[in-house]
C-alpha positions as CSV (number, residue, x, y, z in Angstrom):
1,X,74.9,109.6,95.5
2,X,77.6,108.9,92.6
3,X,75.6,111.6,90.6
4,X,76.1,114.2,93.5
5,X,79.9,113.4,94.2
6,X,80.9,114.0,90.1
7,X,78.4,117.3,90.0
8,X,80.3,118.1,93.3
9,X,84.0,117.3,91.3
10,X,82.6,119.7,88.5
11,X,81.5,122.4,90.2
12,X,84.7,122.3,92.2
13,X,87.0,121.8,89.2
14,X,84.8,125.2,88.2
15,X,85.5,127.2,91.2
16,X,89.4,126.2,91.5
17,X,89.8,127.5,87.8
18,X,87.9,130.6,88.3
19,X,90.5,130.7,91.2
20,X,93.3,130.6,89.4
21,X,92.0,132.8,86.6
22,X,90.9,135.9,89.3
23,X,94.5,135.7,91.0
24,X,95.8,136.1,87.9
25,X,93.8,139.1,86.7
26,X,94.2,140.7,89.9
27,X,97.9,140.6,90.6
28,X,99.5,143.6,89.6
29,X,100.2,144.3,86.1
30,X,104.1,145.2,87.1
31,X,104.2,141.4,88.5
32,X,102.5,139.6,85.2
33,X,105.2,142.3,82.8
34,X,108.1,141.5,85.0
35,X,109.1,138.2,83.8
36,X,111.6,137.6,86.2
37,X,109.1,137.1,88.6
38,X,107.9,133.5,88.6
39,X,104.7,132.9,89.7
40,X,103.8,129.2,91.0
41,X,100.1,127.8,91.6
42,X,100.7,125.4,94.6
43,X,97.5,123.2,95.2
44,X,96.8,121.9,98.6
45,X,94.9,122.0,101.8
46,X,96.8,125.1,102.9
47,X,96.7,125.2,106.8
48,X,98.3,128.1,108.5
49,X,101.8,125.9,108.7
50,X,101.7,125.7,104.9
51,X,100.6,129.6,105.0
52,X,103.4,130.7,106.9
53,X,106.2,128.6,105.0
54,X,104.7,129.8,101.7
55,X,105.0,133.5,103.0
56,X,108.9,132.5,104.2
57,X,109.4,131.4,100.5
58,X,108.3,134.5,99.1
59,X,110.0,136.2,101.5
60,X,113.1,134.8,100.6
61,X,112.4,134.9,96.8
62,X,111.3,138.0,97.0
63,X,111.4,139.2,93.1
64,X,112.0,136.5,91.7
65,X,109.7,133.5,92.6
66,X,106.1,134.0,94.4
67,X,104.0,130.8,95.4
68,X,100.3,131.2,94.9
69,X,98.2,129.0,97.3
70,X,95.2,127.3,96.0
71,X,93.1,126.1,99.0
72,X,91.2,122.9,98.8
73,X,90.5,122.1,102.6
74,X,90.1,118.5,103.8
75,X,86.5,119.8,105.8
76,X,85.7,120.5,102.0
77,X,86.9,118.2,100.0
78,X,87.4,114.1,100.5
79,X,90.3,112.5,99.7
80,X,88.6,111.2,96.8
81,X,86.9,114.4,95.5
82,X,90.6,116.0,95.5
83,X,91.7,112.8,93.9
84,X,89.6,113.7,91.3
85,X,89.6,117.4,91.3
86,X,93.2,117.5,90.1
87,X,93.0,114.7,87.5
88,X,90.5,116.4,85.6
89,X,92.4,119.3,85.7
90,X,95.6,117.7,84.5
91,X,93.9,116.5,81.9
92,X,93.0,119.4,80.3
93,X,97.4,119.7,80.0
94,X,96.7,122.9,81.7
95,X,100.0,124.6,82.8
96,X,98.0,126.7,85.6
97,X,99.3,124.4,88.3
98,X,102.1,124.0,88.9
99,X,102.4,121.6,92.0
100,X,100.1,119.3,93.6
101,X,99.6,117.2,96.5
102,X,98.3,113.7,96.5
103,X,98.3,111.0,99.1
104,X,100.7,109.1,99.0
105,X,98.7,106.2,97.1
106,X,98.0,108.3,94.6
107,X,101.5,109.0,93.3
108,X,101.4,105.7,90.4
109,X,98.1,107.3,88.9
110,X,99.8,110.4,89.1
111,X,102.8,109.6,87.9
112,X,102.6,110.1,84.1
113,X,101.4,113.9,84.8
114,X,104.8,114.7,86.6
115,X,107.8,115.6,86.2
116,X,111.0,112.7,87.2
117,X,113.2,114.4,89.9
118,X,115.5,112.4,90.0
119,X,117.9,114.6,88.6
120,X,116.7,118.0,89.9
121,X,116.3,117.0,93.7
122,X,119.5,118.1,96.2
123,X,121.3,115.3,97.1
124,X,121.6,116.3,100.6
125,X,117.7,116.8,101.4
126,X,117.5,113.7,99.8
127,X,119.6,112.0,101.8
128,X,117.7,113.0,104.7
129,X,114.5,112.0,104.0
130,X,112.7,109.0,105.8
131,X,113.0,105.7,104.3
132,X,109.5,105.5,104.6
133,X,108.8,108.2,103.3
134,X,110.8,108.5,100.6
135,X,109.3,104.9,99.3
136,X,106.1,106.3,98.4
137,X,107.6,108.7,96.1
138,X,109.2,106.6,93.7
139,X,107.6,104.7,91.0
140,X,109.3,102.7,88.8
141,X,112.2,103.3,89.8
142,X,111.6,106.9,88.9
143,X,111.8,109.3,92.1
144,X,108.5,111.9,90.9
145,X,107.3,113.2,93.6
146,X,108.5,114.4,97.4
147,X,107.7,113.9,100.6
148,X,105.5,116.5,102.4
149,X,104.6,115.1,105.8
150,X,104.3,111.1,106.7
151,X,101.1,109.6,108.9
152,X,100.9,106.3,110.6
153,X,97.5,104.8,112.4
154,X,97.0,104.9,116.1
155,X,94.9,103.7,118.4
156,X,93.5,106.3,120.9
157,X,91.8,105.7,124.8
158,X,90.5,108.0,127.2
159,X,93.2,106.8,130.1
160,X,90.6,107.8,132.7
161,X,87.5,105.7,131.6
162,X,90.2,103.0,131.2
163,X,91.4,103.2,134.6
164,X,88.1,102.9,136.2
165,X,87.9,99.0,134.2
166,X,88.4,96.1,136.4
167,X,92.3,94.9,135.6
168,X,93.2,97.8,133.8
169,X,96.8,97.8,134.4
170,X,96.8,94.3,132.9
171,X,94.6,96.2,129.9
172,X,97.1,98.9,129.5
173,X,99.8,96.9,129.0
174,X,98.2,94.9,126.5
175,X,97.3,97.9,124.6
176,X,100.9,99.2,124.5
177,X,102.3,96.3,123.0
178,X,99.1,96.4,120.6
179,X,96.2,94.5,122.1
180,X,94.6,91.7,119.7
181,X,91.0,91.7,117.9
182,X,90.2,88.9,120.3
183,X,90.8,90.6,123.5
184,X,89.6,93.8,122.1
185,X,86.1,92.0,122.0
186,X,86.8,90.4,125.3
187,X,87.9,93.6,126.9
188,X,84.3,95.6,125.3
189,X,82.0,92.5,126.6
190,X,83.3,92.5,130.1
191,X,83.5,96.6,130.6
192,X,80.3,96.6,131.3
193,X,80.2,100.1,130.1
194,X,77.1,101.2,127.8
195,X,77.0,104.8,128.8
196,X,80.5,105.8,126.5
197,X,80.9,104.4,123.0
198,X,83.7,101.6,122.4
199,X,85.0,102.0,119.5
200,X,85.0,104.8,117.0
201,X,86.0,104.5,113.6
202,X,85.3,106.2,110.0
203,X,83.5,103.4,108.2
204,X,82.2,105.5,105.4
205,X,82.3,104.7,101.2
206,X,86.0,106.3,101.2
207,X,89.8,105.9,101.4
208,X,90.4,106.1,105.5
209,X,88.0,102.9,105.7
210,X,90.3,101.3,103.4
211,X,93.1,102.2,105.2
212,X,91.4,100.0,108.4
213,X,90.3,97.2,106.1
214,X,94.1,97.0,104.6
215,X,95.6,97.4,107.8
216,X,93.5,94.2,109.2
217,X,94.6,92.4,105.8
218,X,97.6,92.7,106.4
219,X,98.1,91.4,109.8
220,X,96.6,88.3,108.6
221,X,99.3,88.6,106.2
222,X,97.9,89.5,103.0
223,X,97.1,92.5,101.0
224,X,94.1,93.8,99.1
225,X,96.0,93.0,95.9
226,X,98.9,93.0,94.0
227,X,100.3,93.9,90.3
228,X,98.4,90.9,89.0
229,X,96.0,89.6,91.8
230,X,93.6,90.6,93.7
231,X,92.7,89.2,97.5
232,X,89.4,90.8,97.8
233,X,87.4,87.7,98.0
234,X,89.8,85.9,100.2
235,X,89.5,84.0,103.4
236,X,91.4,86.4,105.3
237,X,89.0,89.4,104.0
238,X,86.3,87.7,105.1
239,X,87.7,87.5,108.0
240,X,88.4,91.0,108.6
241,X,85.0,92.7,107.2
242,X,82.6,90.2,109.1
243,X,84.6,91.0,112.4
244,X,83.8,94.8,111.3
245,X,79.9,94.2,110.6
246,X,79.6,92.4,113.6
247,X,81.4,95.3,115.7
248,X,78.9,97.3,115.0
249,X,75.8,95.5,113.8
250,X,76.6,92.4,116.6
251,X,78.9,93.0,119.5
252,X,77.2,96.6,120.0
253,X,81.2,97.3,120.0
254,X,81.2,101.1,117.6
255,X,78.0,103.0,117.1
256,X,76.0,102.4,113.6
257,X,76.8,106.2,113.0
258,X,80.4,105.0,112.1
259,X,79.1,103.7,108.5
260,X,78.9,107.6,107.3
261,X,82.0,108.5,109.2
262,X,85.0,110.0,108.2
263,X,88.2,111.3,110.2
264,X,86.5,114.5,111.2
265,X,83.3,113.2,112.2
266,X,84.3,110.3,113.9
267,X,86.8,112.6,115.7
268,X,83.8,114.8,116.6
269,X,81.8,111.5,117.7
270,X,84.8,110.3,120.0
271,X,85.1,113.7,121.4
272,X,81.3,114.6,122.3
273,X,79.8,111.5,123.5
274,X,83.2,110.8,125.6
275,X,84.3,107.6,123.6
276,X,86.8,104.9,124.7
277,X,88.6,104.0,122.3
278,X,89.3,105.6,118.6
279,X,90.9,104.7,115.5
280,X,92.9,108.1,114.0
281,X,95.6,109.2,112.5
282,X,99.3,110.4,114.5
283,X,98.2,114.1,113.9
284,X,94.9,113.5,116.5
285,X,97.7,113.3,118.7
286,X,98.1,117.3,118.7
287,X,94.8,118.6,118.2
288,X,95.1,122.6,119.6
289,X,93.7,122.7,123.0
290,X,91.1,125.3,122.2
291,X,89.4,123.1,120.1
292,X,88.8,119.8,122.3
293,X,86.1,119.6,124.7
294,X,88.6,117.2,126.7
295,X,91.9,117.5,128.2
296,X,93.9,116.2,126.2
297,X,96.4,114.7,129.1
298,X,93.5,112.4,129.3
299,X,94.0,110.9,125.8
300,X,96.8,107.8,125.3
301,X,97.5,106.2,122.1
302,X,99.2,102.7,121.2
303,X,99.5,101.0,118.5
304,X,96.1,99.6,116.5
305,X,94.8,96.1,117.4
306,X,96.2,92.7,115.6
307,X,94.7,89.5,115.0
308,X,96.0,86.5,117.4
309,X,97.8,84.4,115.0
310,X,98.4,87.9,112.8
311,X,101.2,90.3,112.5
312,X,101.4,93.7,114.4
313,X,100.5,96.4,111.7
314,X,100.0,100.0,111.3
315,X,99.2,101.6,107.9
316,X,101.6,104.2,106.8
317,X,99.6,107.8,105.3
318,X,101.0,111.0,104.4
319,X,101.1,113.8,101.4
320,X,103.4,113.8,99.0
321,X,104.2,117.4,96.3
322,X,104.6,116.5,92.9
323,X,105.2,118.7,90.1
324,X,103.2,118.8,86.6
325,X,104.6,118.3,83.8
326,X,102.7,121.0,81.8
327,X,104.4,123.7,84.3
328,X,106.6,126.1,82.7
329,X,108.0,126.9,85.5
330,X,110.0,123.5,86.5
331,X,113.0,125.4,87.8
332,X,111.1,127.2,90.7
333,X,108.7,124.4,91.6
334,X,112.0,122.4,91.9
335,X,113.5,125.5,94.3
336,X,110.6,125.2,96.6
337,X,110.1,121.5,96.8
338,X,114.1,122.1,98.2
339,X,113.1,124.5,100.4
340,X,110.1,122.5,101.6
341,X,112.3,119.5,102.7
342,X,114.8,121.7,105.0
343,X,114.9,121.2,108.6
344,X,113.5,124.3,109.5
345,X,110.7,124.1,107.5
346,X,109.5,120.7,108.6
347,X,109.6,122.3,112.2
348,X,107.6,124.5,111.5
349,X,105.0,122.3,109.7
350,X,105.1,120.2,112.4
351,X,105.4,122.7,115.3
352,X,102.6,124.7,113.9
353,X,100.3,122.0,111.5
354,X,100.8,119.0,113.8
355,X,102.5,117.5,110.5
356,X,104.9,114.3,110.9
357,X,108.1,115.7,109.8
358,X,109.9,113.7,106.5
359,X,113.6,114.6,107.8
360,X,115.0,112.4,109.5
361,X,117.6,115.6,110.9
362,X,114.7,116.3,113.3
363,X,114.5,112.9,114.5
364,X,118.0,113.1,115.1
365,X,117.9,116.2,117.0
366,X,118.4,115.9,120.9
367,X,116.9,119.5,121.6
368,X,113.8,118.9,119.2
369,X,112.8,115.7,120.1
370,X,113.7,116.6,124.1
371,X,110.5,119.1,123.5
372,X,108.8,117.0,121.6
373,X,108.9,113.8,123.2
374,X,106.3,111.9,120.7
375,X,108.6,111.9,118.1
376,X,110.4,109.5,119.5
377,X,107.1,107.2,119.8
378,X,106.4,107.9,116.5
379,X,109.6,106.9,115.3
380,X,109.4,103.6,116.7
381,X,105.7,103.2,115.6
382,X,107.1,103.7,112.1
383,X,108.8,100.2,112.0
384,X,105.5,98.8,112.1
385,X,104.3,100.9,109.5
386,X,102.8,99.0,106.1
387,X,102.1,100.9,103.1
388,X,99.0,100.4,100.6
389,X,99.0,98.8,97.5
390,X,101.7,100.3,95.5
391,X,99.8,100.4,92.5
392,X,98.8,102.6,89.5
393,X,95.0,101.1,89.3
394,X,94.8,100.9,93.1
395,X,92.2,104.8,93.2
396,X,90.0,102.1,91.2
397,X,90.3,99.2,93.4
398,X,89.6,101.0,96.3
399,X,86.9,103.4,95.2
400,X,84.9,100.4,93.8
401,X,86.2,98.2,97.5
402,X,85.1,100.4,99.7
403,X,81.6,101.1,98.2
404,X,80.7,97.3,98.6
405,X,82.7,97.3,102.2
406,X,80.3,100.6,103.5
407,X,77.1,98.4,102.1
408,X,78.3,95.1,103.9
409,X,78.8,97.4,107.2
410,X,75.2,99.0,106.8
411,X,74.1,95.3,106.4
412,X,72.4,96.4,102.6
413,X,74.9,93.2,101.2
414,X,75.9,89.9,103.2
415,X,79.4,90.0,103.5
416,X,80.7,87.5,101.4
417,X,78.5,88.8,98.3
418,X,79.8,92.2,99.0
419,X,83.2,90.6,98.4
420,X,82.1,89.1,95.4
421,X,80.9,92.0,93.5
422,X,83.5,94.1,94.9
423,X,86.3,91.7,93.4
424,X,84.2,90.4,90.1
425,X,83.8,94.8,89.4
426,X,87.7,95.6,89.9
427,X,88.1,92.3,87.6
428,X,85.9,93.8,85.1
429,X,87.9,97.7,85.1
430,X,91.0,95.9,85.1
431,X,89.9,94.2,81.7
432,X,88.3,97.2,80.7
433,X,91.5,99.3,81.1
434,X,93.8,96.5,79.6
């Protein structure tokens, strides 16, 4: 399975340069003599939003700057192939990208492969940018990257399965307030409901089942490390990844397809077999109609579950642009990260991607957020909003975690050796890189 995922990185890492290299041959020969024309590689999953505010750049740039999308779709490519995808590239010190995306998380490794911004980014859009946002692009005290588009964790319910649940307006208000574990499992074992699926969650060897294991961590108060520990074999994560086991492998709470889940196919799962209750990201929230099965009026969302004696929590996600520092063209890359952080732009990427704006002007705005009522939700969701492990070995840490997680959930590994190994592993690369 490792074997296949680094062939898979390769072969990728292949095609993107073999991209790069055919849009180069085949752009006219007037654009590659004119050097006043700047030509910028832009590598991301390029939706139609991105599309059409890349064609609004070039528009506006028109002779003198042209952004050149390089595709790499998240129905294609896991967080952690594209992870890996552009690290190999950048260490070839290639200058045929010229900006990246990366999760959030991401930006520490990335960090050294960028370039500071500090000094290049407008004040103004600056100024504008969500707090929260805006934390996950600064690393030692070095701002190197920008905000693209923010995410925060959600709990989903089909409101009319709910309503047909003995008490559920005592449920409902539970759930808006953020329902606990322990009346989660209370709630699933007097349903009585076996013909819809509980809970639905991607439990699968990758980063979005971190995301749920951190979350839970945290509302016990602790996270899955820091600079110079590590909480991996931990009361507390005990805690949290035998109550996931025994949701699916015990309580008959989330389907045993969940441990080769991701967001897609869980989404898909939830969708099709009418599920109850999923765990997703804010941008489920605006999935086009023409591609649910369900109306969507149908669908609430609250904030994810807590433990009893725990904190309320919801994991923060999001893209962030950063710029390489092998790119000889700095000076443009910095024009459209600008340009990607203005008002208008982040309406549209939100508007037409479903994409969380970063600007807090939106937020703000009276007419925007009287049409988009959400926002508003979101907004508040935010302050409960916890971020990852700010740290540069945390790719490592959670590729190795959630590998002995995903084994514990398919019940290959008891739980607390899974923890074991999975901590005694990161100990080992952390002396190895040291």
């Amino acid at each position: 399975m490792k074997f296949e995922k680094i062939f898979y990185v390769i072969i990728s890492t292949v095609i993107i340069t073999a991209f790069i290299l055919i849009g180069y041959v085949s752009s006219p020969l007037s654009n590659r003599q004119n050097s006043s024309v700047k030509k910028l590689y832009f590598v991301d999953n390029i939706s139609s939003a991105h599309q059409k505010i890349i064609d609004l750049f070039n528009k506006k740039y028109a002779g003198q700057i042209e952004v050149e999308a390089i595709n790499t779709p998240f129905d294609k490519f896991s967080t952690n192939e594209r992870k890996e995808l552009i690290a190999r590239y950048l260490r070839s010190n290639s200058d045929r990208i010229d900006i990246f995306a990366v999760d959030q998380i991401w930006v520490p490794r990335f960090a050294k492969w960028s370039v500071p911004l500090d000094k290049f980014i407008d004040s103004v859009n600056r100024r504008n940018l969500l707090s929260y946002a805006l934390q996950s692009c600064i690393y030692n005290g070095s701002l190197v990257a920008i905000p693209l588009y923010i995410d925060i964790s959600m709990l989903y319910y089909r409101s009319d399965i709910l309503a047909t649940l003995p008490n559920h307006n005592i449920i409902q208000k539970k759930l808006n307030e953020s329902i606990t574990w322990e009346d989660f499992i209370k709630l699933h074992k007097e349903s009585g409901n076996s013909q819809n699926p509980f809970y639905t969650f991607p439990g699968d060897d990758y980063e979005g089942f971190i995301c749920l294991f951190a979350e839970m961590m945290a509302s016990l108060g602790k996270p899955i490390a820091e600079k110079d520990k590590l909480y991996i074999d931990s009361p507390e994560a005990e805690k949290c990844l035998k109550l996931l086991v025994a949701m699916v492998n015990e309580y008959g709470m989330a389907p045993k397809d969940v441990v080769r889940f991701r967001e897609s196919s869980a989404n898909n799962y939830y969708v099709e077999k009418n599920g109850i209750f999923l765990r997703d990201w804010s941008s489920f929230d605006k999935i086009p109609d023409k591609n649910r099965l369900i109306d969507k009026n149908l669908i609430g969302k609250v904030p994810p579950p807590h433990f009893k004696d725990g904190k309320k929590v919801s994991v923060f996600g999001g893209w962030n642009l950063m710029i390489s520092k092998y790119s000889t063209k700095v000076p443009e890359a910095i024009t459209f990260l600008n340009f990607i952080m203005q008002k208008d732009v982040q309406k549209i990427l939100y508007e037409e991607g479903n994409f969380l704006p970063i600007n807090n002007l939106l937020y703000d705005d009276s007419v925007f957020t009287g049409k988009h009522t959400e926002l508003k939700y979101f907004k508040q969701m935010f302050t409960l909003g916890y971020h990852r492990p700010f740290l540069e070995n945390y790719t490592t840490i959670s590729d190795i975690l959630s590998y002995y997680l995903n084994l514990a959930l398919r019940q290959k590994m008891p739980v607390k050796e899974a923890l074991i190994k999975a901590n005694s592993k990161i100990e080992a690369e952390r002396i190895t890189i040291k």
